[in-house]
C-alpha distance (Angstrom), angle and dihedral (degrees) to the residues before:
residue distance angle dihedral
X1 . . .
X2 3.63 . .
X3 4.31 114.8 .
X4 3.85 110.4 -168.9
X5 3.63 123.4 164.5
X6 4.27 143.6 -179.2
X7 3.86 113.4 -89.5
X8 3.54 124.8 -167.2
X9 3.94 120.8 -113.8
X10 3.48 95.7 11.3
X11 3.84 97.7 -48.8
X12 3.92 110.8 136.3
X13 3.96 119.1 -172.4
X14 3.90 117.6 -162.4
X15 3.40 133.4 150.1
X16 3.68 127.9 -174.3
X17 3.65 139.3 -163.2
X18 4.50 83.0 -161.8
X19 3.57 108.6 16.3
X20 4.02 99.7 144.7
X21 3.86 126.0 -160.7
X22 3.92 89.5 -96.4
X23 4.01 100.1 56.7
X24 3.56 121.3 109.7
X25 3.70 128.0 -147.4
X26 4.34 102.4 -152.8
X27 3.39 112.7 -149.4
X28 3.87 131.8 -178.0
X29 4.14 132.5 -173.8
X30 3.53 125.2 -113.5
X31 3.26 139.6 173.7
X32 3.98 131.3 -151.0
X33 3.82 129.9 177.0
X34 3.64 125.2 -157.3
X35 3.93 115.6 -139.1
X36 3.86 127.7 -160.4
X37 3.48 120.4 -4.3
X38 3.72 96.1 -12.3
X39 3.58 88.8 78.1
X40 4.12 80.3 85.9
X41 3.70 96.7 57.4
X42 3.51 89.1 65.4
X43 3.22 117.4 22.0
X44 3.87 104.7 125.9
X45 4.36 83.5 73.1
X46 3.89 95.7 42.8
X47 4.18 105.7 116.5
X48 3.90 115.5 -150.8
X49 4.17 92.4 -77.7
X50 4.38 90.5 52.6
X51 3.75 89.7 -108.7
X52 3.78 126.6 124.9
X53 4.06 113.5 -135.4
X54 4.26 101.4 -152.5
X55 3.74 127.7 -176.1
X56 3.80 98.2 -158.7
X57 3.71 130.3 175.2
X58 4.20 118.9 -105.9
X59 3.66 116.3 -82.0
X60 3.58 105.4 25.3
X61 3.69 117.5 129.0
X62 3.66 139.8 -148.8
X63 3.58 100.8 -80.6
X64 3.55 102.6 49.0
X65 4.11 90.7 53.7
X66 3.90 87.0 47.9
X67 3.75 93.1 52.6
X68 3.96 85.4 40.7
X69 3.85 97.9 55.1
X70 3.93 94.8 39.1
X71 3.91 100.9 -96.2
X72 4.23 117.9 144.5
X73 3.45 112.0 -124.7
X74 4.31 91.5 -149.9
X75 3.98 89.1 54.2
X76 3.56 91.5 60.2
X77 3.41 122.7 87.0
X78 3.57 112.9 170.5
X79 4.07 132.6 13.1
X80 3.80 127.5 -145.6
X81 3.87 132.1 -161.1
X82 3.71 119.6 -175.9
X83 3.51 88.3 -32.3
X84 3.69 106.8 -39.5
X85 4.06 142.2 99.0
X86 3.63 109.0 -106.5
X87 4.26 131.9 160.2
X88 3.75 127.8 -107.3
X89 3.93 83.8 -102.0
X90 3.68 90.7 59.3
X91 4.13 105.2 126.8
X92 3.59 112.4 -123.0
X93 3.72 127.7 -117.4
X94 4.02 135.1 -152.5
X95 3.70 103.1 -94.4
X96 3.82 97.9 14.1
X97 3.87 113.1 149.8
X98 4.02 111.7 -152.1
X99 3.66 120.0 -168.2
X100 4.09 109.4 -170.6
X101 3.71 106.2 -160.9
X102 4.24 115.9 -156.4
X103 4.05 123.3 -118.9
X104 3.79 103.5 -94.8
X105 3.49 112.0 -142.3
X106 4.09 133.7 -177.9
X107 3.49 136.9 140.0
């Protein structure tokens, strides 16, 4: 059985019980970018403009890179990929850039 899993910056753990010299591991670039207080969740992989460079492999979505890279799924309240609302189940694309926003409260 094959195990492969997301690293961050470009680090990809696998480990295989049949990986032959002929698989191939696809990866694809993303980008997400913590606003708010989440910045403090995962601060340790910010780079200089608070975004967090990923190589990922295909068909992971948003939640399992958020749980990855530190992020709390009940302090966010609202995702954004190149501009647009998506889920946590959203599938990630090459080149996608996800902005998770935190829950604002007050009173």
């Amino acid at each position: 059985m094959d195990m492969i899993a997301c690293g961050i910056n470009g680090s990809l753990n696998y480990r295989s019980d049949n990986l032959s010299k002929n698989s191939v591991i696809l990866t694809m670039s993303v980008t997400f970018q913590p606003k708010g207080l989440l910045k403090s969740f995962c601060r340790e992989h910010l780079k200089g403009e608070e975004i967090i460079e990923l190589n990922i492999k295909e068909g992971q979505t948003i939640e399992a890179v958020c749980l990855e890279i530190g992020l709390p799924l009940n302090m966010i309240s609202l995702f954004v990929v190149n501009e647009k609302s998506k889920t946590k189940d959203y599938l990630l694309k090459n080149g996608d850039k996800v902005k998770c926003v935190a829950i604002i409260g007050g009173g």
